[in-house]
Backbone as JSON Lines, residues from 0, in Angstrom:
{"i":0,"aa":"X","n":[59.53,88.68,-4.34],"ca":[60.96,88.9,-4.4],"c":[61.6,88.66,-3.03]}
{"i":1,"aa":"X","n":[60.78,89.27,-2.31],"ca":[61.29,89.11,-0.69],"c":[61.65,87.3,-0.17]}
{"i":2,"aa":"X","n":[60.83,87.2,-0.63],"ca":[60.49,85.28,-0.53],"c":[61.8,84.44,-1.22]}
{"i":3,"aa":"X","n":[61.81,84.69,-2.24],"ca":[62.81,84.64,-2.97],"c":[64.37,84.79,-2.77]}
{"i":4,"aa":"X","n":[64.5,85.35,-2.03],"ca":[65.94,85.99,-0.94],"c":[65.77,85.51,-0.05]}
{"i":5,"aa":"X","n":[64.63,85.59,0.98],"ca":[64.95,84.35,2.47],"c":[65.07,83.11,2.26]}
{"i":6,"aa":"X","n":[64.39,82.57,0.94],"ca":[64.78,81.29,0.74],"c":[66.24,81.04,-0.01]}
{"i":7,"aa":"X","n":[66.65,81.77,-0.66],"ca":[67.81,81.64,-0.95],"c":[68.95,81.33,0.15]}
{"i":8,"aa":"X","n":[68.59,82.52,1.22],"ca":[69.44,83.06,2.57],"c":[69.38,81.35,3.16]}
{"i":9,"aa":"X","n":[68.3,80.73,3.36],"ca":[68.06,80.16,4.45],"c":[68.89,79.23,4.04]}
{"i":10,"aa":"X","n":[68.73,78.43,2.18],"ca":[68.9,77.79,1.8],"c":[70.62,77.34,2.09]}
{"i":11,"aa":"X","n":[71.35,78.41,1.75],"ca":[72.83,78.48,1.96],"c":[73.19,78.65,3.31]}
{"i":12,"aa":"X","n":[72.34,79.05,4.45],"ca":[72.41,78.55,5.99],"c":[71.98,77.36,5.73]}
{"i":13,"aa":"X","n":[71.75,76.52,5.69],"ca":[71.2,75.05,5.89],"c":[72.37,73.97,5.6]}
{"i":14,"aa":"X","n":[73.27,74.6,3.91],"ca":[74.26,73.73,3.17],"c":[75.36,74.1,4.0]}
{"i":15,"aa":"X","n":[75.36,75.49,4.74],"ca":[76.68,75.7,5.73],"c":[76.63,74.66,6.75]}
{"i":16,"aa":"X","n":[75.65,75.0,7.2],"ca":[75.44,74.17,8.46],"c":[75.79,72.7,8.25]}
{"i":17,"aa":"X","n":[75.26,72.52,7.1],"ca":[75.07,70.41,6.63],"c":[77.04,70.8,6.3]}
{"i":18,"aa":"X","n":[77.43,71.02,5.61],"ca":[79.44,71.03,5.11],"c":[79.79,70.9,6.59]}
{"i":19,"aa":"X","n":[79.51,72.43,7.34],"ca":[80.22,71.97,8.63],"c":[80.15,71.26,9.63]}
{"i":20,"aa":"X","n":[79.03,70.46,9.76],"ca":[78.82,69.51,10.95],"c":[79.41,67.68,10.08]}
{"i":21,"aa":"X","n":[79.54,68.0,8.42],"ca":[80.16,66.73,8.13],"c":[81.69,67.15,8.11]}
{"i":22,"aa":"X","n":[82.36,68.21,7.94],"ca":[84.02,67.96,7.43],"c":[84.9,68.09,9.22]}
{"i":23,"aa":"X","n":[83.74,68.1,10.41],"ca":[84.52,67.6,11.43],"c":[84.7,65.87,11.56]}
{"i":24,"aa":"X","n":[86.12,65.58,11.64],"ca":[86.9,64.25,11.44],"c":[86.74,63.98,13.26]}
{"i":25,"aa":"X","n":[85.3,62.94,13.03],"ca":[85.17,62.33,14.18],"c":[85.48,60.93,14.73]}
{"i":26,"aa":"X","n":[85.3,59.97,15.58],"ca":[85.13,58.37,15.7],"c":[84.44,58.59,16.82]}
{"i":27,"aa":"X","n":[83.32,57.65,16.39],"ca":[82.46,57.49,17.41],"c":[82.86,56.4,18.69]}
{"i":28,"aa":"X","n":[82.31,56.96,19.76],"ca":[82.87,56.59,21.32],"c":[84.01,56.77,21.72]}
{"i":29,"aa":"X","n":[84.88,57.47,21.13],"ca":[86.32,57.43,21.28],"c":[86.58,58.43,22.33]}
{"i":30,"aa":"X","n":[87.32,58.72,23.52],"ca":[87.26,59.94,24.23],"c":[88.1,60.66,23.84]}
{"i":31,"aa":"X","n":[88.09,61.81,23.87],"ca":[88.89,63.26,23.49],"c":[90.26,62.59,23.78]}
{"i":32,"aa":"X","n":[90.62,62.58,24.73],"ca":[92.1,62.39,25.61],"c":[92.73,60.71,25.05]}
{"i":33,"aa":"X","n":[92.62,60.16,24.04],"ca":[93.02,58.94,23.45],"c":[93.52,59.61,22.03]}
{"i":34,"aa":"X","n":[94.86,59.57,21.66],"ca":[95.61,59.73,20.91],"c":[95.46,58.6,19.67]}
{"i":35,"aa":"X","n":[95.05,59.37,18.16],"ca":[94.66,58.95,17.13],"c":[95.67,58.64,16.32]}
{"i":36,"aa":"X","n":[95.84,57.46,15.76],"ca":[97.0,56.79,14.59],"c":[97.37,57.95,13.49]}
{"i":37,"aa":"X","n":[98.6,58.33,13.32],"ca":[98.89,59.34,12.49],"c":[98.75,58.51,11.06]}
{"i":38,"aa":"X","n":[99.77,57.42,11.09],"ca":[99.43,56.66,10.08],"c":[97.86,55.61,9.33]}
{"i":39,"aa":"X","n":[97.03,55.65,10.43],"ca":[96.0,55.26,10.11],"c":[94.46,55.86,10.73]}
{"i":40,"aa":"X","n":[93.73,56.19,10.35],"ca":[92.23,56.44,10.61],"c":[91.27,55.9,11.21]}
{"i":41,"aa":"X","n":[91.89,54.56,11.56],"ca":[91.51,53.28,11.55],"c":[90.57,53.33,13.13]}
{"i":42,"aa":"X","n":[90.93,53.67,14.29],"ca":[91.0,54.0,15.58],"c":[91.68,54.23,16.39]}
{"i":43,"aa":"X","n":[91.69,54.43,17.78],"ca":[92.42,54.63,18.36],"c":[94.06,53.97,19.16]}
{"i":44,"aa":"X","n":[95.25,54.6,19.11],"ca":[96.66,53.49,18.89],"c":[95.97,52.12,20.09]}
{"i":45,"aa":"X","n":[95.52,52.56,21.5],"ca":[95.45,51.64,21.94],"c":[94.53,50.12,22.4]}
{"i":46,"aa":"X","n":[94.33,50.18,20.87],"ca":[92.71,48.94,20.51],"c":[93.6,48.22,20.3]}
{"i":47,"aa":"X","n":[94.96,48.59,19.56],"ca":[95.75,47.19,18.79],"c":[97.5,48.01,19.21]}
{"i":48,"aa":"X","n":[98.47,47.32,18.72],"ca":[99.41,47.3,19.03],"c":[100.22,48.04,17.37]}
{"i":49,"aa":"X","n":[101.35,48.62,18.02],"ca":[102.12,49.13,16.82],"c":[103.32,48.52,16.85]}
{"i":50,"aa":"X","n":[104.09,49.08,15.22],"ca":[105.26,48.0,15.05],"c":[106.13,49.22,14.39]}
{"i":51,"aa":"X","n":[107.34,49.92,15.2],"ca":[108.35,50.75,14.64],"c":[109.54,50.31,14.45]}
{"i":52,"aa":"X","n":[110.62,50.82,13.5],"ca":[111.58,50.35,13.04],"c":[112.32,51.57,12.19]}
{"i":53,"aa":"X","n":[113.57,50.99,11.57],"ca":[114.34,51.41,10.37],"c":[115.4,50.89,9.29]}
{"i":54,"aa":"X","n":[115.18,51.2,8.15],"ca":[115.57,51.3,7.25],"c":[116.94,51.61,6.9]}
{"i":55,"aa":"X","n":[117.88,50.06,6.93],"ca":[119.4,51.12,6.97],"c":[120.02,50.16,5.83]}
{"i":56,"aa":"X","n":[120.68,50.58,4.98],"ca":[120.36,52.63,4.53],"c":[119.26,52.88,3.75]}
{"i":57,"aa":"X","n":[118.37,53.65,4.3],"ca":[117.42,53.93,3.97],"c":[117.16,54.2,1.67]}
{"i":58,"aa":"X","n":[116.69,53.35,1.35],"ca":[116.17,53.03,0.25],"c":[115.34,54.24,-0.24]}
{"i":59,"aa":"X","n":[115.85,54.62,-1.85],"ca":[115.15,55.02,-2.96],"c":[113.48,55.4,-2.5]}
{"i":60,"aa":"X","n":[112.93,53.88,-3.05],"ca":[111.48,54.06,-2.91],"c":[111.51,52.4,-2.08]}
{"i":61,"aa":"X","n":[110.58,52.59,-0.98],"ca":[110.19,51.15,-0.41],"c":[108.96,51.11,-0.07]}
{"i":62,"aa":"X","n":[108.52,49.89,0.14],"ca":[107.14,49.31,0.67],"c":[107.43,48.49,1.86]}
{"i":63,"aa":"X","n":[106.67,48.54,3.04],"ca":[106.7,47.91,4.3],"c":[105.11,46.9,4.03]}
{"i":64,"aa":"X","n":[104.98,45.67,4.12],"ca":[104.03,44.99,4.52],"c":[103.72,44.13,5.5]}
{"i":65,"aa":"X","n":[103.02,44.31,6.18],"ca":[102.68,43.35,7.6],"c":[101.9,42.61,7.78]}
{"i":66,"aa":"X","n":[102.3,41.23,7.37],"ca":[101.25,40.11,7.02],"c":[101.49,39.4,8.18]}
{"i":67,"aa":"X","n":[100.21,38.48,8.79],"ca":[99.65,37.38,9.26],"c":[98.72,36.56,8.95]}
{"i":68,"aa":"X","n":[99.04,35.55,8.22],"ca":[98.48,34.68,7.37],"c":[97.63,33.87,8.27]}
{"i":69,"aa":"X","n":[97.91,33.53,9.44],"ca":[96.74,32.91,10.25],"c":[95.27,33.86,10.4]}
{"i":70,"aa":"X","n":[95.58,34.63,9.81],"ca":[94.3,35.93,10.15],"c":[93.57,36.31,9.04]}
{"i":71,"aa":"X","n":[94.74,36.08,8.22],"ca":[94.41,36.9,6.49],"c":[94.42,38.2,7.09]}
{"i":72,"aa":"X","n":[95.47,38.73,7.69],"ca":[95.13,40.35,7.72],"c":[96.93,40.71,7.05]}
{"i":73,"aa":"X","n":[96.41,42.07,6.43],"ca":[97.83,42.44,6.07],"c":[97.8,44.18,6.02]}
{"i":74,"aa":"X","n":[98.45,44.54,5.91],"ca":[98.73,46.05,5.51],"c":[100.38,46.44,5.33]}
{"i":75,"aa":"X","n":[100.18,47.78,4.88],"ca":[101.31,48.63,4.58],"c":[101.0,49.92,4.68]}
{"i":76,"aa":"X","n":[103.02,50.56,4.9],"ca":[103.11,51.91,4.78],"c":[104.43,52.08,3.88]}
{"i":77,"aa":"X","n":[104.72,52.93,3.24],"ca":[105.81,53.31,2.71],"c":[106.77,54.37,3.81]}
{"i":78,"aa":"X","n":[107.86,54.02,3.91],"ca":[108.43,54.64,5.2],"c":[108.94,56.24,5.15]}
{"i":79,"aa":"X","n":[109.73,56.85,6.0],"ca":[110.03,58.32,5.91],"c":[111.27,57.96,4.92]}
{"i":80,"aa":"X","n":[111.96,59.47,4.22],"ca":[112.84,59.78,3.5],"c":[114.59,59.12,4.47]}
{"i":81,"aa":"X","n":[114.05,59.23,5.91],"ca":[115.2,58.49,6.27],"c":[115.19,56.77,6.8]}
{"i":82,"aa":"X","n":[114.43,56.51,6.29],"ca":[114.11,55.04,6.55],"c":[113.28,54.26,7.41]}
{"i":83,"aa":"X","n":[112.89,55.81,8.38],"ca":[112.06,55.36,9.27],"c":[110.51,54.9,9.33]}
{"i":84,"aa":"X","n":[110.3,53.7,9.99],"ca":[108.97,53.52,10.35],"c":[108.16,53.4,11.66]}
{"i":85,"aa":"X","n":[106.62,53.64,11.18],"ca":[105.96,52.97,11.91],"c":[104.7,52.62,11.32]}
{"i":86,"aa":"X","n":[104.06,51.33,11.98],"ca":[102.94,50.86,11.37],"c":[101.83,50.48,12.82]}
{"i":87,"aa":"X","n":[100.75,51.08,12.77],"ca":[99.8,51.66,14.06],"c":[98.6,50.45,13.85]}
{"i":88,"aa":"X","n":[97.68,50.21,14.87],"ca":[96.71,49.5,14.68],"c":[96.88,48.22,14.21]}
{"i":89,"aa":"X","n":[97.86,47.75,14.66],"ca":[97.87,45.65,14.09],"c":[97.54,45.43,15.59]}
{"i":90,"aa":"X","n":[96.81,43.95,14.81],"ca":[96.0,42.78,16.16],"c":[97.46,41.81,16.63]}
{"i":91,"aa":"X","n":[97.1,41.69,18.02],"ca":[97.8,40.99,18.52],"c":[97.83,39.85,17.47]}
{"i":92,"aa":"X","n":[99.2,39.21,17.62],"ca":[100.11,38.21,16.85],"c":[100.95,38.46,16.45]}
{"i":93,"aa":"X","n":[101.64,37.1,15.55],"ca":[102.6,37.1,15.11],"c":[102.71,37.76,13.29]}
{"i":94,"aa":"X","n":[103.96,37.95,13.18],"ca":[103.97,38.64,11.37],"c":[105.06,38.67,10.92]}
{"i":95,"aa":"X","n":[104.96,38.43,9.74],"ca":[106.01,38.61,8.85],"c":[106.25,39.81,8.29]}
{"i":96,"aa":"X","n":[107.23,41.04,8.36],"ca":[107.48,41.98,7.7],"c":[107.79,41.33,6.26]}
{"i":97,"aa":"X","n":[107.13,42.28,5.46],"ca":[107.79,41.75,3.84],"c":[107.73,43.26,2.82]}
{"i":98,"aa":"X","n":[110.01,43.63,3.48],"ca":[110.02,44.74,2.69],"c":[110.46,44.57,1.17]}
{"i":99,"aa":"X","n":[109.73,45.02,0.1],"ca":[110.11,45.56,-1.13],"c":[110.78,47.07,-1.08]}
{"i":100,"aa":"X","n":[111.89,46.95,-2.01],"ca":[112.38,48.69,-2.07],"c":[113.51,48.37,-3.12]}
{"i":101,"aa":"X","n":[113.62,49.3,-3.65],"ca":[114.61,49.99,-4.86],"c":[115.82,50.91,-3.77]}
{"i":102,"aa":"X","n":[117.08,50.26,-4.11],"ca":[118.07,50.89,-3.24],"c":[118.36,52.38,-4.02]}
{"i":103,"aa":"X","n":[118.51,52.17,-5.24],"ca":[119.25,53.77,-5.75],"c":[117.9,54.69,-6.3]}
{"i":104,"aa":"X","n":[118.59,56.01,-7.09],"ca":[117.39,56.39,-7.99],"c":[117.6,55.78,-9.5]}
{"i":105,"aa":"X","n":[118.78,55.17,-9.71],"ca":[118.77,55.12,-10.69],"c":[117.89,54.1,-11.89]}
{"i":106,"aa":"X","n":[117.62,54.66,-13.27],"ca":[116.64,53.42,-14.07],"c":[117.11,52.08,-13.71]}
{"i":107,"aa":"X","n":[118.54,52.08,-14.04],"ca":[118.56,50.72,-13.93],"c":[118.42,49.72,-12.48]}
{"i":108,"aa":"X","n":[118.38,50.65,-11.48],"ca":[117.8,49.71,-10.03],"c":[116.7,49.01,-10.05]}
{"i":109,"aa":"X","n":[116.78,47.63,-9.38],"ca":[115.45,47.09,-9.59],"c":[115.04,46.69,-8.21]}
{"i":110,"aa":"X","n":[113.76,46.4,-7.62],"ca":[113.42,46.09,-6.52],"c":[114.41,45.0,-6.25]}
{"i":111,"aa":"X","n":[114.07,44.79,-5.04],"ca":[114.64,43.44,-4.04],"c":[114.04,43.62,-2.95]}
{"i":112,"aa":"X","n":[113.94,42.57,-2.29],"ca":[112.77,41.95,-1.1],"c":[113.64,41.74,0.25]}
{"i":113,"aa":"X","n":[113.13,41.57,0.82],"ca":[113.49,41.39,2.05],"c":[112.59,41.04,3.18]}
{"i":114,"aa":"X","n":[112.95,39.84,4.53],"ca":[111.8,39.26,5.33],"c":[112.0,39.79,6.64]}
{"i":115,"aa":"X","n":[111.26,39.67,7.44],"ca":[111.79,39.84,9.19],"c":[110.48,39.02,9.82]}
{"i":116,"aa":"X","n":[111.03,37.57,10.02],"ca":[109.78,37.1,10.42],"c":[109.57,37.1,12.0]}
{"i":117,"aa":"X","n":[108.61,36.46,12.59],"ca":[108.67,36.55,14.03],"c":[108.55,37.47,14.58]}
{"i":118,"aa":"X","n":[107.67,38.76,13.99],"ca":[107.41,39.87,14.55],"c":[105.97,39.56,15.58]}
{"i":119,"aa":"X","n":[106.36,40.06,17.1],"ca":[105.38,39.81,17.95],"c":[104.62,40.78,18.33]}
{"i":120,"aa":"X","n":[103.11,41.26,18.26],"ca":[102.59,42.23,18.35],"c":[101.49,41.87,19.63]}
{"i":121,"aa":"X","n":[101.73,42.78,20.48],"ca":[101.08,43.08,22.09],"c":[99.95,44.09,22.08]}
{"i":122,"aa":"X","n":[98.84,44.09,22.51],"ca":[97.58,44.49,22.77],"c":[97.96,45.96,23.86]}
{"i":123,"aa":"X","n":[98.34,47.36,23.05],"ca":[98.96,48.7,23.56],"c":[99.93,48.66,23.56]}
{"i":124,"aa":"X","n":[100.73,47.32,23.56],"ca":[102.55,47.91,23.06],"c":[103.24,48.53,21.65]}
{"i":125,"aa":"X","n":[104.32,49.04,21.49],"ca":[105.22,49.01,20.56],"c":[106.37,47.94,20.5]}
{"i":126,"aa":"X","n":[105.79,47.07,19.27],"ca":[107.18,46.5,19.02],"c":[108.27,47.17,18.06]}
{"i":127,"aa":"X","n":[109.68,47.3,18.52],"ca":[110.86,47.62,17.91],"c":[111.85,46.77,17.11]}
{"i":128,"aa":"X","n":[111.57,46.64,16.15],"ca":[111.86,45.79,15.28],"c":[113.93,46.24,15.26]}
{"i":129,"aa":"X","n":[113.81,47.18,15.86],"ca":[115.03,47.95,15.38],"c":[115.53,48.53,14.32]}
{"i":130,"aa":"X","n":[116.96,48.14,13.87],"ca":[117.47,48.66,12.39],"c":[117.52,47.47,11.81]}
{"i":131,"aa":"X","n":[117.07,47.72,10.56],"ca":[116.85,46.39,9.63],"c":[117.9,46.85,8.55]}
{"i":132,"aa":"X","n":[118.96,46.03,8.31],"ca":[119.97,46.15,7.12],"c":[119.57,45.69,5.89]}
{"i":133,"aa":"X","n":[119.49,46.55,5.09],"ca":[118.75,45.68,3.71],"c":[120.22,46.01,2.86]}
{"i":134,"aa":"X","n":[120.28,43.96,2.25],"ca":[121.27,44.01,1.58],"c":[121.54,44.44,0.13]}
């Protein structure tokens, strides 16, 4: 019986131990003092360059995408409630913003698109795209 209980004991010290040494959110080589992408997981902001902006007047529901077709790389974020963005971790180059968004709440609104090409992205800078008027 005794046996039976330390192995139990030990057993659930062992699964503590294994949960808590995995649910710390690490990146390997990264130093403490390097500030981590809120918007992405990806690594640290200054490996690649970010791209902030806004939304005027800020839209219903939208999609932000940041394509460079010389790369095949792309991504997205959906922006804040007031139109604001930012998008963390893009490789130096050039890109095309390509926003989709629904202006009202209403059923009958339907998407519409919108471009911002010639976006230039710098290796630790922020580019400021500024205020983008969507018509």
């Amino acid at each position: 019986m005794k046996t039976t209980i330390l192995l139990r004991i030990s057993t659930m010290l062992l699964a503590t131990a294994i949960f808590m040494s995995c649910s710390k959110e690490k990146l390997p080589n990264v130093p403490s003092n390097v500030p981590i992408s809120a918007s992405s997981k990806m690594g640290p902001e200054y490996m690649n360059g970010s791209i902030i902006g806004l939304l005027s007047p800020a839209p219903a529901v939208a999609e932000i995408k940041v394509i460079n077709v010389d790369r095949s790389f792309s991504m997205g974020v959906t922006p804040l409630p007031d139109g604001s963005f930012r998008i963390d971790n893009v490789p130096d180059g050039m890109y095309l913003l390509y926003i989709s968004y629904i202006r009202g709440s209403s059923p009958t609104d339907f998407y519409s698109y919108f471009k911002v090409e010639d976006v230039k992205v710098i290796q630790g800078n922020i580019t400021d795209v500024g205020k983008i008027i969507l018509p």
